[in-house]
N, C-alpha and C positions, 0 to 999 in steps of 0.2 A: 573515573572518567566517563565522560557520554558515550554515546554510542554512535557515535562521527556527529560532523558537523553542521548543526542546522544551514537550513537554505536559505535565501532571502526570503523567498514566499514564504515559508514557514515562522520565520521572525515576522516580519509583516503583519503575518497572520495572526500573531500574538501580540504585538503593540499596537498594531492599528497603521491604518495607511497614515492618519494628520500626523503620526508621529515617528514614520521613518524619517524622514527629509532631517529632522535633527539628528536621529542612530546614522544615515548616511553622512553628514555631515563631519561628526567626532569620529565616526572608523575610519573615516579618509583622512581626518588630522591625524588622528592618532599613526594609521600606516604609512601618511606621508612621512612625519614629521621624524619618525622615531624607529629605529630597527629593533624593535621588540616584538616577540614572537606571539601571535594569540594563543591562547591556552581555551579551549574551549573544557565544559564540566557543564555537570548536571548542577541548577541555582538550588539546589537544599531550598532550606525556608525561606531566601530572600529572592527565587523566581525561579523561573522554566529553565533559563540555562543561563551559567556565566559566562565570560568570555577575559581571561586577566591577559593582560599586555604585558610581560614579562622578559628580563635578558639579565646574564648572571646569575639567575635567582634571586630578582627585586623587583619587585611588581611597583610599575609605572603608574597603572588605573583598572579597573574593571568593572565590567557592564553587568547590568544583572536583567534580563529579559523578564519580564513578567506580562497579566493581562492590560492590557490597556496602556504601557509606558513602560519605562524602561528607567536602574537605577544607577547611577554613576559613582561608585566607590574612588573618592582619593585620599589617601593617609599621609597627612604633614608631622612630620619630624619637627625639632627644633626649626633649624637653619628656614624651614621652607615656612615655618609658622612665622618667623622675622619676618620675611619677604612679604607675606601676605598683608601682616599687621600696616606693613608701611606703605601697601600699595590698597588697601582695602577701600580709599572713598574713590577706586574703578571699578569696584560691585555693585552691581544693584542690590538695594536695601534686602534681598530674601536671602542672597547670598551671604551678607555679612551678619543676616543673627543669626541664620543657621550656624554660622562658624563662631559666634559669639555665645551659642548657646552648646555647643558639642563639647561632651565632655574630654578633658584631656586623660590621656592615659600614658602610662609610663612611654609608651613607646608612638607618641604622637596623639595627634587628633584626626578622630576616621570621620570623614565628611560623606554623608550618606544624604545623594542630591537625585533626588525623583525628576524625570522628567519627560511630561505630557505634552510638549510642546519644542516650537523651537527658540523661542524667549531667551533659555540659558545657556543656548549652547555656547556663544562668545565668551560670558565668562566660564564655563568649563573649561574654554581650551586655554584663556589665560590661567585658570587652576592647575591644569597639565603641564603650563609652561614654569609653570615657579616650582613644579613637583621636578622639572627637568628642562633644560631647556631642548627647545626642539632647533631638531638641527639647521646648518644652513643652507640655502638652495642657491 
């Protein structure tokens, strides 16, 4: 585990200001939408720190802090790779060969989605929503 929880200045400080406004964007979907707990840790090789969205012990999605942007992990199972495939011409084209192009694995396809900006974050949060549906308001 980290050693408590990074601050906003201090994330900021490490993606950069053009690209909190999308990290603020997905933490508030994600916290709105969803009672799953953050998990904050140290990013090993894929950044300065993680942060998994977790309840039950099944991880919804997870951030991975690094310099200059920040990486978005969501892992489809079966059922959530159906939903995508049939809902896929609502991605924009980077989204769908990424996922065209991610290797499957026994236990899903882990979709590893960089983001420098705030372009993808709509369809992140529809990738969150087929991972789960978010709740209702």
């Amino acid at each position: 585990m980290t050693e408590g929880v990074p601050t906003r200045q201090e994330i900021e400080k490490t993606i950069g200001t053009s690209v909190m406004p999308a990290w603020d964007e997905l933490t508030r979907f994600v916290e709105t939408n969803y009672s799953h707990e953050p998990i904050w840790d140290d990013g090993g090789k894929y950044g300065k720190w993680e942060v998994k969205y977790r309840k039950s012990g099944r991880t919804l999605c997870a951030f991975y802090v690094k310099e200059g942007s920040f990486t978005v992990l969501v892992v489809f199972g079966k059922a959530e790779r159906e939903k995508f495939e049939l809902s896929q011409t609502e991605f924009c084209s980077s989204i769908t060969e990424l996922y065209n192009n991610t290797r499957q694995y026994h236990d899903g396809k882990w979709l590893w989605i960089d983001v420098s900006d705030i372009s993808l974050v709509d369809d992140l949060k529809k990738l969150i929503a087929i991972k789960r549906k978010p709740k209702k308001r």
